[in-house]
Structure formats: structure tokens, C-alpha cells
ROSE-4610 file (N, C-alpha, C; in Angstrom, 1 decimal, always signed):
// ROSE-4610
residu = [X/X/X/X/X/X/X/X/X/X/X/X/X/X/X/X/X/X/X/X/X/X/X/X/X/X/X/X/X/X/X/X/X/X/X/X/X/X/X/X/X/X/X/X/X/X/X/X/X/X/X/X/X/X/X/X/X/X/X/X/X/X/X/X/X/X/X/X/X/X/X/X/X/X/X/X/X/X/X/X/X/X/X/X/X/X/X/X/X/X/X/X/X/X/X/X/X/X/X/X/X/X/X/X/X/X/X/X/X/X/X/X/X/X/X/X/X/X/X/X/X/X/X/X/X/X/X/X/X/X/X/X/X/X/X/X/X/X/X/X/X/X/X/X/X/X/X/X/X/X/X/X/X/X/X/X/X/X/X/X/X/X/X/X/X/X/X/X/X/X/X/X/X/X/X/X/X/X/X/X/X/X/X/X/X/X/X/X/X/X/X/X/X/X/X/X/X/X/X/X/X/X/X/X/X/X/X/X/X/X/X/X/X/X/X/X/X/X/X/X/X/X/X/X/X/X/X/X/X/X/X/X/X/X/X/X/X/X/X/X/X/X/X/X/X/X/X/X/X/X/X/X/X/X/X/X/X/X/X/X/X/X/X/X/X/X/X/X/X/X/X/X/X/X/X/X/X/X/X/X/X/X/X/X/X/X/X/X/X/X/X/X/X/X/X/X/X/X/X/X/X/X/X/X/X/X/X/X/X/X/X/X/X/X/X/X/X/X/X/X/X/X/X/X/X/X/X/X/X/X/X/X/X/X/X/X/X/X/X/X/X/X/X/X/X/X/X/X/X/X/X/X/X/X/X/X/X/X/X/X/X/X/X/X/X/X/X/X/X/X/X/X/X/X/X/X/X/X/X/X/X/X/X/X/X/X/X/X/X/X/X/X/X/X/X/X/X/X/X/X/X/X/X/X/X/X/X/X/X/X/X/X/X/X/X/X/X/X/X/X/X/X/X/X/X/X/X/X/X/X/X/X/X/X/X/X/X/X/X/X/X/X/X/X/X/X/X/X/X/X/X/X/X/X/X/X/X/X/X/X/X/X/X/X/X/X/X/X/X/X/X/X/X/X/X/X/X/X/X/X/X/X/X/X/X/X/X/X/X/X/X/X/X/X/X/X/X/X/X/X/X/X/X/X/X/X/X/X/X/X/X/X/X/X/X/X/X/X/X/X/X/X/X/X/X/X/X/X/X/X/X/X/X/X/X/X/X/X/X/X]
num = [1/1/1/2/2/2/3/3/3/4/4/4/5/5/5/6/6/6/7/7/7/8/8/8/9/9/9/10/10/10/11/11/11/12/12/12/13/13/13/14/14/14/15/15/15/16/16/16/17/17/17/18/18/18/19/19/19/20/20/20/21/21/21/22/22/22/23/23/23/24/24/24/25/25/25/26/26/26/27/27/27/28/28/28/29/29/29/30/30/30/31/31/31/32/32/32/33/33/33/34/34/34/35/35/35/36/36/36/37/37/37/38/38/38/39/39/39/40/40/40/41/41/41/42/42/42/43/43/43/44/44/44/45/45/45/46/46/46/47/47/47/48/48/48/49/49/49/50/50/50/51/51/51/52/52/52/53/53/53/54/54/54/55/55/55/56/56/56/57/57/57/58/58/58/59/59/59/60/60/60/61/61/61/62/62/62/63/63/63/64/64/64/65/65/65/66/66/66/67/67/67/68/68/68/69/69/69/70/70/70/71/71/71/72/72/72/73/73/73/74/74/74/75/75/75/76/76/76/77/77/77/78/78/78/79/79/79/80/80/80/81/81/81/82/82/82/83/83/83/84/84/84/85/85/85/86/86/86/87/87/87/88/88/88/89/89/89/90/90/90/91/91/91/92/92/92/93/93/93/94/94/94/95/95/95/96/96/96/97/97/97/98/98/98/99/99/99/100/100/100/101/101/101/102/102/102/103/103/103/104/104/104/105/105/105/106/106/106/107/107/107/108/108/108/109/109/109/110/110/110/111/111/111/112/112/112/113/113/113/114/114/114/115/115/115/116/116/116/117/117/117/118/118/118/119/119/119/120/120/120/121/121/121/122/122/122/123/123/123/124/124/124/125/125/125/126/126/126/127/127/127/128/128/128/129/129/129/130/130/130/131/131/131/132/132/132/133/133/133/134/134/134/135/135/135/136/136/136/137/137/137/138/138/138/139/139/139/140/140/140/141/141/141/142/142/142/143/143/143/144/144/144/145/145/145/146/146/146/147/147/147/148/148/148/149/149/149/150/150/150/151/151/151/152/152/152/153/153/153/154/154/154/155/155/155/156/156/156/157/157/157/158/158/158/159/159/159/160/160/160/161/161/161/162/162/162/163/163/163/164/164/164/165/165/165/166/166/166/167/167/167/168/168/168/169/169/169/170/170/170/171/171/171/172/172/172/173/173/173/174/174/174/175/175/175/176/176/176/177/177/177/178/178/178/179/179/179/180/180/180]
x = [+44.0/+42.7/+41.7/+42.1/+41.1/+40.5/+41.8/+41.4/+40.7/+40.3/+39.8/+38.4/+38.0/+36.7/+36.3/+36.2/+36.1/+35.5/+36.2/+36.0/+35.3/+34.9/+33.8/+32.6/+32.6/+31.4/+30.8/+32.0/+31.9/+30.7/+31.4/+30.8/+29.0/+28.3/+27.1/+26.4/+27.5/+25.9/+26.7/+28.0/+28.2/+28.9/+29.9/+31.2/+30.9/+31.0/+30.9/+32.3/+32.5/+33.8/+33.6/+33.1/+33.1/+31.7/+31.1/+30.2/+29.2/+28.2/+26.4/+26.3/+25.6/+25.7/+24.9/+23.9/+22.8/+23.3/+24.0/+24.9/+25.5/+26.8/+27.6/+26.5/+25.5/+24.8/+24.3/+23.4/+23.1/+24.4/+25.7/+26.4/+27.0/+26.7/+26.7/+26.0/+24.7/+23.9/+24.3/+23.3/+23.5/+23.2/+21.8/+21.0/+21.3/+22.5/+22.8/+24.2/+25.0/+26.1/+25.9/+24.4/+24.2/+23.5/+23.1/+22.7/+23.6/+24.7/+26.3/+26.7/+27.1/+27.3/+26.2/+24.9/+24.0/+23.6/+23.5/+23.5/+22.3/+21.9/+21.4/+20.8/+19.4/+19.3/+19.5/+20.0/+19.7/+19.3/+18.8/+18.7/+19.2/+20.1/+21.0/+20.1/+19.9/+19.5/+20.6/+20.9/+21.7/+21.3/+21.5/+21.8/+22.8/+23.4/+24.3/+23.7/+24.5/+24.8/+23.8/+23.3/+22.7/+23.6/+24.9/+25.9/+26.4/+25.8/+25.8/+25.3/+25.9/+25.2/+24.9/+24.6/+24.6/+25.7/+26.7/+28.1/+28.3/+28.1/+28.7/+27.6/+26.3/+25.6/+25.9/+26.1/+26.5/+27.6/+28.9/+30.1/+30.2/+29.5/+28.8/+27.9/+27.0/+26.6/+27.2/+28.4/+29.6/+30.5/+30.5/+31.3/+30.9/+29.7/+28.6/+28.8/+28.4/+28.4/+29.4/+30.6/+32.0/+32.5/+31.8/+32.1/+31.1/+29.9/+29.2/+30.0/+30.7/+31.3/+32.4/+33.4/+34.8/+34.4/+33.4/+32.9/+32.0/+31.9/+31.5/+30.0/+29.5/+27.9/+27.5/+26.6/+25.4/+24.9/+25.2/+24.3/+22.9/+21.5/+20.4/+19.3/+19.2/+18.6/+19.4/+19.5/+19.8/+18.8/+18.7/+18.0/+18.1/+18.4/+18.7/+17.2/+16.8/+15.3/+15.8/+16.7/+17.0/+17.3/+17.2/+16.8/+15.5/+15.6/+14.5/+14.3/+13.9/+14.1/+13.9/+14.8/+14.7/+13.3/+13.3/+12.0/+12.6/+14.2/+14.8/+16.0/+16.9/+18.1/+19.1/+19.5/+21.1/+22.0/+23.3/+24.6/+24.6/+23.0/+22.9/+22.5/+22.1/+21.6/+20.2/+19.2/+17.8/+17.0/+18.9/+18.0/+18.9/+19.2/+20.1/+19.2/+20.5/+20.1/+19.8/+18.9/+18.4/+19.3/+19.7/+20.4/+19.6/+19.8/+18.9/+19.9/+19.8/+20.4/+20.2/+20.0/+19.4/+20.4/+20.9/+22.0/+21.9/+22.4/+22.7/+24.4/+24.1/+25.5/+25.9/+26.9/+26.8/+26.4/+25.9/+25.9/+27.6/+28.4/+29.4/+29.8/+29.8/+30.3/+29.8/+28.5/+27.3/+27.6/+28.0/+28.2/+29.5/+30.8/+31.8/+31.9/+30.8/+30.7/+29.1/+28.8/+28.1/+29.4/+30.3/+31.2/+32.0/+32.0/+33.0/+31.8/+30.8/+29.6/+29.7/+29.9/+30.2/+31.4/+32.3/+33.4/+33.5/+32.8/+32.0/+31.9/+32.7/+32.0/+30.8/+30.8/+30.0/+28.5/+28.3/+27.1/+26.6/+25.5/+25.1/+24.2/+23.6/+22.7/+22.4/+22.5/+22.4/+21.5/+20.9/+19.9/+20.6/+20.9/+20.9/+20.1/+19.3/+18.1/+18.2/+18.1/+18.1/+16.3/+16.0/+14.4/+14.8/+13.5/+12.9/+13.1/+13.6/+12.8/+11.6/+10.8/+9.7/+9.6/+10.0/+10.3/+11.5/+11.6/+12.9/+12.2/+12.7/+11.9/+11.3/+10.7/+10.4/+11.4/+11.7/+12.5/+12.0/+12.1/+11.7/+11.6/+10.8/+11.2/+11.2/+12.0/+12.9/+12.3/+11.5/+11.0/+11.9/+11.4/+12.6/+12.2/+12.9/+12.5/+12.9/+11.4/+11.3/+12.0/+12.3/+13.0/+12.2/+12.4/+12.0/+11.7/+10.4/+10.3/+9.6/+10.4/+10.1/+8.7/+7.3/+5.9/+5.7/+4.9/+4.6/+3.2/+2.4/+1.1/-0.1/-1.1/-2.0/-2.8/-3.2/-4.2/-5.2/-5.7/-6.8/-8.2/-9.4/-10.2/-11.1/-11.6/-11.8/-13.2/-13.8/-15.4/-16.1/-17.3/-18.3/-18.5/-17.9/-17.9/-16.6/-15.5/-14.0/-14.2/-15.2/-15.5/-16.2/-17.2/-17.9/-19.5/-19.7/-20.7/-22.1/-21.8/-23.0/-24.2/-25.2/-25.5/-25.9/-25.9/-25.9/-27.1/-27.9/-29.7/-30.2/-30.3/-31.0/-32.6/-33.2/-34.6/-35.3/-36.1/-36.6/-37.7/-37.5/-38.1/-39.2/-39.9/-41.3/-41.2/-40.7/-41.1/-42.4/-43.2/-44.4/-44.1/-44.6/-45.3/-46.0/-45.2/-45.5/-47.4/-47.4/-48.0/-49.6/-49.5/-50.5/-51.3]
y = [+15.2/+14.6/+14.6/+13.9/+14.4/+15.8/+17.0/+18.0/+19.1/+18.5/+18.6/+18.1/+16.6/+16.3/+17.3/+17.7/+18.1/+19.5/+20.3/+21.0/+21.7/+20.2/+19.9/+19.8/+19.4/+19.0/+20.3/+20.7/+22.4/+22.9/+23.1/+24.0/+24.0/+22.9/+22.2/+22.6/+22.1/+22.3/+22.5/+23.7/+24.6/+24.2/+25.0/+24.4/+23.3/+21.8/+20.6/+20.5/+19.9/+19.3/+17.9/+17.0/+15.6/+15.0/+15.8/+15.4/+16.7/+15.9/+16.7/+17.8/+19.1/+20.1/+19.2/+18.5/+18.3/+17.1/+16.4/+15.5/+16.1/+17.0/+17.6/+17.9/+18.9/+19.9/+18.0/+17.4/+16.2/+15.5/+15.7/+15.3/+16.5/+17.7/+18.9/+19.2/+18.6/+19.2/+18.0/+19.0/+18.3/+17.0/+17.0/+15.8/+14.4/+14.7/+13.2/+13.4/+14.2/+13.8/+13.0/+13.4/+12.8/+11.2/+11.4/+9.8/+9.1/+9.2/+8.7/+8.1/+8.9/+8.9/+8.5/+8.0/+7.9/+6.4/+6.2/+4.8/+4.2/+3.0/+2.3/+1.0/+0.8/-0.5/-1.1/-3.0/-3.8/-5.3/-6.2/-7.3/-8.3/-9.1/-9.9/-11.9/-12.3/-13.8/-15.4/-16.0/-16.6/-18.4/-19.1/-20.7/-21.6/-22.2/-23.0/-24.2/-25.3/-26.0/-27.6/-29.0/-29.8/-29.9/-30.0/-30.5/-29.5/-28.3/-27.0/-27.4/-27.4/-27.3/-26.0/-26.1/-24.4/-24.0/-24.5/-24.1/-23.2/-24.0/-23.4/-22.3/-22.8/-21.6/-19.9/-20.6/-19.1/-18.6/-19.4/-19.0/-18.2/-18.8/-17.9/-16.7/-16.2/-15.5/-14.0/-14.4/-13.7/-13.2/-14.0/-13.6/-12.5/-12.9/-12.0/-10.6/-10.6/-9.4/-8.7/-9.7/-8.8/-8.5/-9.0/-8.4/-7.1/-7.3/-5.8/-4.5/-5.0/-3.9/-3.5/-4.6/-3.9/-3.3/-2.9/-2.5/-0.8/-1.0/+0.3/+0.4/-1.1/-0.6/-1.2/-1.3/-1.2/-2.5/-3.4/-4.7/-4.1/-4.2/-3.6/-4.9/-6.3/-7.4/-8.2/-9.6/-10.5/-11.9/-12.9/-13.8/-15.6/-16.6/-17.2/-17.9/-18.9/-19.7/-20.7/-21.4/-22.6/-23.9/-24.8/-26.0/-25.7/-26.1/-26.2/-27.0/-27.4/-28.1/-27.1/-27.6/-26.4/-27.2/-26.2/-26.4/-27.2/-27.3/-28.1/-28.3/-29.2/-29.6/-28.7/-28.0/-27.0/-27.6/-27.8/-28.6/-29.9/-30.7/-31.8/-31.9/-30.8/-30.6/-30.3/-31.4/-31.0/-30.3/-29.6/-29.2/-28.3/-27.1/-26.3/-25.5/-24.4/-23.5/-22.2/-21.5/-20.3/-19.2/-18.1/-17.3/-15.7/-14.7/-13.7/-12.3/-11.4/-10.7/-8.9/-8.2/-6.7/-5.7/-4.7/-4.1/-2.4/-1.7/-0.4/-0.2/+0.1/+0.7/+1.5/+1.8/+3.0/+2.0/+2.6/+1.6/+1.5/+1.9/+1.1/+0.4/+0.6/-0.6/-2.0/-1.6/-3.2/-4.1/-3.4/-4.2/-5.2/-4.5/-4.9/-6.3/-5.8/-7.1/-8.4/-7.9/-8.7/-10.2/-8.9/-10.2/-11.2/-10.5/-11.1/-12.7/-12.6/-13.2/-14.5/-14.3/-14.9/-15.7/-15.4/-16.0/-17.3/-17.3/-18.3/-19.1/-20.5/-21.9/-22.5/-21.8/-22.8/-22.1/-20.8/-20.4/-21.4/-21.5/-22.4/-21.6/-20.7/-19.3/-18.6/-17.2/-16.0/-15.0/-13.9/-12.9/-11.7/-10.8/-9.6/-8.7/-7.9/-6.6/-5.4/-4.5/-3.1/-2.8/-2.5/-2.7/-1.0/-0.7/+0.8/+0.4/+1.6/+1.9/+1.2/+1.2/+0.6/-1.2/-1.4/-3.1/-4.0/-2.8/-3.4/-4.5/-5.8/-6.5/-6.1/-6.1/-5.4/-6.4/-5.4/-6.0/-6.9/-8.0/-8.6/-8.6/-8.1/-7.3/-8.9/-7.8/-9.2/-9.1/-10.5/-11.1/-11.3/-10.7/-11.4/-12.8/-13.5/-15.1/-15.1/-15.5/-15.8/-16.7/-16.6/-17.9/-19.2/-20.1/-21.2/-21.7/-21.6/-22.2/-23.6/-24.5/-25.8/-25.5/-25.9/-26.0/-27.1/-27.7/-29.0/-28.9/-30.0/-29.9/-29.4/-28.9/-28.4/-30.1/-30.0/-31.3/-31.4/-32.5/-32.5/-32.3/-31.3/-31.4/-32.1/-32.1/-33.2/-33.2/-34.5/-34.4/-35.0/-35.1/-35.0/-36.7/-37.6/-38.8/-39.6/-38.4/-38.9/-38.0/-37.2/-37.2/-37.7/-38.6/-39.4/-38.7/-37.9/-37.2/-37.6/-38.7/-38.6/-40.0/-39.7/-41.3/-41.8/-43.5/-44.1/-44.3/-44.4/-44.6/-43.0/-43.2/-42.1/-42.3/-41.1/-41.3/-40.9/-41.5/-41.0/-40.1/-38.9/-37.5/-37.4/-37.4/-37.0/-36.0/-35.6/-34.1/-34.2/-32.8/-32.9/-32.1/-32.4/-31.8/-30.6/-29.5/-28.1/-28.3/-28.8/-28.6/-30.0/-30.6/-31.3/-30.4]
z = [-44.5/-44.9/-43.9/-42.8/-41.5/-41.6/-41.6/-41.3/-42.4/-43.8/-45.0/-44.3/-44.2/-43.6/-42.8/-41.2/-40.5/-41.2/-42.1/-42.3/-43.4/-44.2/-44.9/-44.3/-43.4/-42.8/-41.9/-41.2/-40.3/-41.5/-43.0/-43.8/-43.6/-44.0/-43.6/-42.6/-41.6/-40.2/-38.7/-39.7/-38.3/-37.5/-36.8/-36.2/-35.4/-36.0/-35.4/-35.2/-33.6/-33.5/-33.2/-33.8/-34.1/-33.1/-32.2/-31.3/-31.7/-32.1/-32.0/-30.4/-30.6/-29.4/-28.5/-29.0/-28.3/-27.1/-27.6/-27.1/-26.3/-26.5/-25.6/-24.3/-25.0/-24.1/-22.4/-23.0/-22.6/-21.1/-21.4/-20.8/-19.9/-20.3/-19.2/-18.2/-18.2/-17.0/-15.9/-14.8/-13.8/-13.4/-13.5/-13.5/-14.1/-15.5/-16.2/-15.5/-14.9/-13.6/-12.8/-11.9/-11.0/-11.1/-11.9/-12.5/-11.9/-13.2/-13.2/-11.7/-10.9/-9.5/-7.9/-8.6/-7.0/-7.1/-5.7/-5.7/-5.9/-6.7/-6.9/-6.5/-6.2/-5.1/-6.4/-5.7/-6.7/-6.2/-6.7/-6.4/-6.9/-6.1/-6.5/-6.3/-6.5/-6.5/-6.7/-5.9/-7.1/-6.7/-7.0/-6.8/-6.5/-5.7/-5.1/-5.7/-5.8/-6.4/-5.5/-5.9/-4.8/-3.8/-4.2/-3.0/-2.1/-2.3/-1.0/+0.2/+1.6/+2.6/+3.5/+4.9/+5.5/+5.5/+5.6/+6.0/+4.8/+3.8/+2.0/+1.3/+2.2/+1.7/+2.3/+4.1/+5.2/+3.8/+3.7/+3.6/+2.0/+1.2/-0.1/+0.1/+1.4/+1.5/+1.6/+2.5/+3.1/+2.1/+1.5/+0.4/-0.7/-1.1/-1.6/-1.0/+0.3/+1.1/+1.1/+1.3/+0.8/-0.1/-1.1/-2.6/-3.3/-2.2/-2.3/-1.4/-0.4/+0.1/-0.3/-0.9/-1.5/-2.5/-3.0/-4.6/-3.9/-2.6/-2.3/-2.2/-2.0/-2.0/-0.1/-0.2/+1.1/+1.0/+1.8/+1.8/+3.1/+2.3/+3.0/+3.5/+2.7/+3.4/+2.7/+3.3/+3.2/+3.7/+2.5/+2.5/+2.3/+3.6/+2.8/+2.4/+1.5/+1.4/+1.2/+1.5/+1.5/+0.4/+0.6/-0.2/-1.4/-2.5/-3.1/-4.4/-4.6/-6.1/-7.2/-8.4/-9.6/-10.5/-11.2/-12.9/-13.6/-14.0/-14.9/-14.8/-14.5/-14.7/-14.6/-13.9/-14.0/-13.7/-14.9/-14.5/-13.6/-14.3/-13.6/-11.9/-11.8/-10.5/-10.6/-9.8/-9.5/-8.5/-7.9/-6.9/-6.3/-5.9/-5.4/-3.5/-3.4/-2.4/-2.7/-2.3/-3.0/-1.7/-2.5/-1.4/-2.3/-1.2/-2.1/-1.1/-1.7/-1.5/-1.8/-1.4/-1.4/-1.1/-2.6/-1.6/-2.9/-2.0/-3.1/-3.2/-4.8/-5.1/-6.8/-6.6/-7.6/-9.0/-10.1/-11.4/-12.2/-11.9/-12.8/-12.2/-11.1/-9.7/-10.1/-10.2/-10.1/-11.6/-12.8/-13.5/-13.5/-12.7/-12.9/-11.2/-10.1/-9.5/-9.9/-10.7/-11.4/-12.5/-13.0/-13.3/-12.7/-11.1/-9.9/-9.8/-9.5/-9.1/-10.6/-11.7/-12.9/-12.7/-12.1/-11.4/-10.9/-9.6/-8.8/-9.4/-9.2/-9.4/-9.0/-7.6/-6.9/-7.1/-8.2/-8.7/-9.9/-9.4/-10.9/-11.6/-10.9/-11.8/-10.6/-11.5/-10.9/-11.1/-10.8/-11.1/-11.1/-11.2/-10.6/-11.3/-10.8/-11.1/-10.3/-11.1/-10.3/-10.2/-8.4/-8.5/-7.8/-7.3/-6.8/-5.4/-4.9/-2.9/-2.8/-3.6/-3.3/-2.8/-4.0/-3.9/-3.0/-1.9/-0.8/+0.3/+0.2/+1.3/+2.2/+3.3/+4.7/+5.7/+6.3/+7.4/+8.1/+8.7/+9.7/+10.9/+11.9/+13.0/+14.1/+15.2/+16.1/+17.0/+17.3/+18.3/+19.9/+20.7/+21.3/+22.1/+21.9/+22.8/+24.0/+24.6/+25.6/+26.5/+27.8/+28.2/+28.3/+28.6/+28.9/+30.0/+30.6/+31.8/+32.4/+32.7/+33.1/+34.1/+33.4/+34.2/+34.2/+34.9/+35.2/+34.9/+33.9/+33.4/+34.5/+33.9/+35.4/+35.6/+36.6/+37.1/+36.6/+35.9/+35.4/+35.7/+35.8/+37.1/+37.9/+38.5/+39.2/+39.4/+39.3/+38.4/+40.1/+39.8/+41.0/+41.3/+40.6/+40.6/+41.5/+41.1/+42.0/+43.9/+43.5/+45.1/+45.7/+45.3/+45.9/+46.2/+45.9/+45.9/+45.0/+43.9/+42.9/+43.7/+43.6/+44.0/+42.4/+43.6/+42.8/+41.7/+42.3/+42.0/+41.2/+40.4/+39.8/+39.6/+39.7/+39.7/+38.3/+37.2/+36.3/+36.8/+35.5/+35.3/+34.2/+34.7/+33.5/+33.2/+31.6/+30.9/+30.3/+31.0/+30.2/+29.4/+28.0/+26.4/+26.6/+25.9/+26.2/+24.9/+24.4/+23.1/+23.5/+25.0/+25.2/+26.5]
């Protein structure tokens, strides 16, 4: 019966073997290979819970990071912004930790740790977006700190009154009127 169809259909529009040429042809070249296979930046965003602190935010970050690298991608910035209050109520929380995260990796990779991230309890919402080279944070470039050096304030300076120099008596001054 199958092989009756198939060969009804051949008759029509030509040795079809169940898949359109154009199709086949589409999945031969090079260019939709390479799609398949090159890495992808993406942006990951997510929310920690009110009762997060640094410790739980550092230790969620890490984890993050390690979950982009067992998966084979590139952690490229990392962000934490802190405390913040939300727009509306998540799981009774008014207020979470924002953690942000920048990384490349192949696209079937990213869907299947996008579900790892879904996992997470201690996520109360998440983002992830695939952005352009373009839209990569700028690095922060490193200051380097200075040491610290113990100065002692300068002296205040010293006015013509604490030297004893002013007299006492001052003499009034007649300005004459340019205009008389």
C-alpha cells in the first residue's frame, strides 16, 4: 500500500522519495551546515529570589558559568546588578538579585541548557536571547588601585593678622567720582 502511494505520486511530479528536491537540495549546501555548527553569542538574564544574598548570588553565578561550559560554550561577560526591586510580585517576592550573563555557544547546546537553568529553584525568572557581536557589553577596563598613603592634612595658611603685621588703626580713603 505504501509502495502503491509513493508511486502514485512519483507518477505526478517525478521521482519523489518522500522529501521535496528543494528541501533536500537546502540541507546540502554548505552554508545551512554551518549554521548548524557555529557558535552563537547569547544573553542569559535571570532573578534570584528576596532571600538571596552575595554568597547565593556569587554561588548561582558559578554555577551558571559551569553550566555554560559543560555544554561547550564561552562565558564572554559576566554581570552581577545587584538588589533591586521587581515591577510586580514574583512568587511573592518584591524584590530579587539581578545576575546577567554573556556567553557563546553552539544553538542546540543553548536550548537544551536553557532547560538546565528551568531547573533551578532558586531562579524565579529567567531571559535568555541570542543578540549580535555587536550588542556584547564593553569590557570594563581595570583600574589599577592605588596604595594608600597615610598624609597628614596641609596647614591652613596663615593670614597677615596671625603675624602680627596688620595695624590696628586704619585710615579712611576718599574715592573721587570719575564722572564729577
Amino acid at each position: 500500500m505504501i509502495g502503491q502511494v509513493l508511486v502514485r505520486r512519483s507518477r505526478h511530479r517525478g521521482p519523489v522519495t518522500g522529501m521535496r528536491r528543494d528541501i533536500l537540495r537546502r540541507f546540502e549546501t554548505n552554508a545551512f551546515q554551518r549554521s548548524l555548527f557555529t557558535l552563537r553569542y547569547y544573553e542569559l538574564m535571570w532573578i534570584l529570589g528576596a532571600e538571596a544574598d552575595d554568597e547565593s548570588s556569587e554561588q548561582s553565578a558559578q554555577a551558571v558559568e559551569s553550566l555554560i561550559e559543560d555544554r561547550g560554550g564561552e562565558v564572554l561577560r559576566s554581570a552581577d546588578w545587584g538588589r533591586r526591586s521587581l515591577a510586580y510580585p514574583i512568587n511573592h517576592n518584591s524584590e530579587g538579585v539581578y545576575n546577567v550573563v554573556q556567553f557563546s555557544m553552539e544553538p542546540d547546546q543553548a536550548s537544551a541548557f536553557e532547560k538546565e537553568i528551568l531547573a533551578d529553584q532558586a531562579i524565579i525568572r529567567h531571559l535568555q536571547i541570542r543578540i549580535e557581536e555587536s550588542d556584547l557589553l564593553p569590557v570594563a577596563p581595570v583600574v589599577p588601585v592605588a596604595p594608600v598613603v597615610d598624609v597628614a592634612p596641609p596647614a591652613p595658611p596663615a593670614t597677615l593678622a596671625d603675624e602680627g603685621e596688620v595695624d590696628e588703626e586704619l585710615e579712611p580713603v576718599e574715592i573721587e567720582a570719575a564722572g564729577e
